[in-house]
C-alpha positions as a Markdown table, in Angstrom:
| # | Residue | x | y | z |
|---|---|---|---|---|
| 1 | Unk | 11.6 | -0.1 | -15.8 |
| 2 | Unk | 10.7 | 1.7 | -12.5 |
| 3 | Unk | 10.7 | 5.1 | -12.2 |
| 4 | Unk | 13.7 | 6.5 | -10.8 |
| 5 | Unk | 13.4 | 10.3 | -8.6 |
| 6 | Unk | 15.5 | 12.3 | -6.8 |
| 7 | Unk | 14.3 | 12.5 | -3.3 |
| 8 | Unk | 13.7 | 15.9 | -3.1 |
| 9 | Unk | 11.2 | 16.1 | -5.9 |
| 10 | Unk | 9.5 | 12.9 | -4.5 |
| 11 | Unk | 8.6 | 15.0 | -1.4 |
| 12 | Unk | 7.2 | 17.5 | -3.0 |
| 13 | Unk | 5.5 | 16.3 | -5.8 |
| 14 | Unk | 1.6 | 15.6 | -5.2 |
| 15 | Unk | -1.7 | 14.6 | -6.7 |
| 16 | Unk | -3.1 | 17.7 | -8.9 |
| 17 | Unk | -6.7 | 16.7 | -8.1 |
| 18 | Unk | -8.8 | 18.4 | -5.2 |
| 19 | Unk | -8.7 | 15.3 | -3.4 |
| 20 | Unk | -4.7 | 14.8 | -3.8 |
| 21 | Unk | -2.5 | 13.1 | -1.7 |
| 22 | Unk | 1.3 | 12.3 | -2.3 |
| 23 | Unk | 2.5 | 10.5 | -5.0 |
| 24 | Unk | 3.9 | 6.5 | -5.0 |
| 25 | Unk | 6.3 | 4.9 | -7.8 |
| 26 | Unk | 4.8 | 2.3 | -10.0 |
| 27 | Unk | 0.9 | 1.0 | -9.9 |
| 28 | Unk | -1.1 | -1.6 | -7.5 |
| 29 | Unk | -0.7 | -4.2 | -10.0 |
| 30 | Unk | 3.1 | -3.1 | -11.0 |
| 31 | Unk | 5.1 | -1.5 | -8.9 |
| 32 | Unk | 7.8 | -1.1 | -11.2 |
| 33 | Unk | 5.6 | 0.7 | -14.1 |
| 34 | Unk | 6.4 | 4.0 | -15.4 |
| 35 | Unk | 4.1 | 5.5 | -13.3 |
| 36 | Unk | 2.9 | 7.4 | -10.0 |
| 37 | Unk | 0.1 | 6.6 | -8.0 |
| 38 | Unk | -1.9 | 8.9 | -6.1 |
| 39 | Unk | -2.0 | 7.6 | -2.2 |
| 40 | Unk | -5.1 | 9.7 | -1.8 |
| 41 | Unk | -7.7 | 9.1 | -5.0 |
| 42 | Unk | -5.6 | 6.7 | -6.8 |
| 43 | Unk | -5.2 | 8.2 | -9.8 |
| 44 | Unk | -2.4 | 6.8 | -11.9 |
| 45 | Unk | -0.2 | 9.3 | -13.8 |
| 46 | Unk | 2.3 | 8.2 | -16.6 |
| 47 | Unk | 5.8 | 8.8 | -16.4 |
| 48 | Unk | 7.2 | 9.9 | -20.0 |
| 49 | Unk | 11.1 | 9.8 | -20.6 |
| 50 | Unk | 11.3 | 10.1 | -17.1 |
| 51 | Unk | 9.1 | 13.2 | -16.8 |
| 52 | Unk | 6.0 | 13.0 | -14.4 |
| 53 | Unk | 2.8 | 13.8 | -16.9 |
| 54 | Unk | 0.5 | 15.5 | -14.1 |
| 55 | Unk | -2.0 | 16.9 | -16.1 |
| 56 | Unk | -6.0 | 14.9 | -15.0 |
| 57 | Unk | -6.8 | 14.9 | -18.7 |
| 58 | Unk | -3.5 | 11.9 | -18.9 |
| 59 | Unk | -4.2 | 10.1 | -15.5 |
| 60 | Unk | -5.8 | 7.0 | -15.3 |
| 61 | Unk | -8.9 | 7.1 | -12.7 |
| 62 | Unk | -9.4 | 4.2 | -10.5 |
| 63 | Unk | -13.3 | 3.1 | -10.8 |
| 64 | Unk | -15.5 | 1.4 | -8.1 |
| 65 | Unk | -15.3 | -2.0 | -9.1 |
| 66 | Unk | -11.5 | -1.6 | -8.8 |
| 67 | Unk | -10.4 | -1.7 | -12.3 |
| 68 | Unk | -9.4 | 1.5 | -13.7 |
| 69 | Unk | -10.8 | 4.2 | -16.8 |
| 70 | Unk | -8.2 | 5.1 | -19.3 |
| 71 | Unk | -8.0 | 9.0 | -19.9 |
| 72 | Unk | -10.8 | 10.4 | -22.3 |
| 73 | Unk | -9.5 | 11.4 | -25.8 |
């Protein structure tokens, strides 16, 4: 299910790394996961019950070969 936000949030919600950018529903590969994708580093940041997790310890970091690193435990 996509991720459904009010507009006004969506503008002003953004990437919490140094290097953020604003945020884009869903993933590359699924633009309809429960997720945001950073436009600037790509980190991807889950959506839980509808809440945006933006905490870098929970994203998912894009690596070079273009796959991605799951969050460190």
């Amino acid at each position: 299910m996509a991720v459904v936000l009010d507009p006004v949030l969506a503008e002003v919600l953004a990437c919490p790394a140094p290097d953020h950018g604003s945020l884009r529903v869903g993933t590359p590969e699924d633009p309809a996961a429960d997720a945001l994708t950073c436009e600037s580093c790509g980190r991807i940041y889950p959506v839980e019950d509808g809440i945006p997790v933006l905490l870098l310890d929970e994203a998912v970091t894009p690596n070079a070969d273009g796959g991605a690193e799951s969050p460190q435990t």
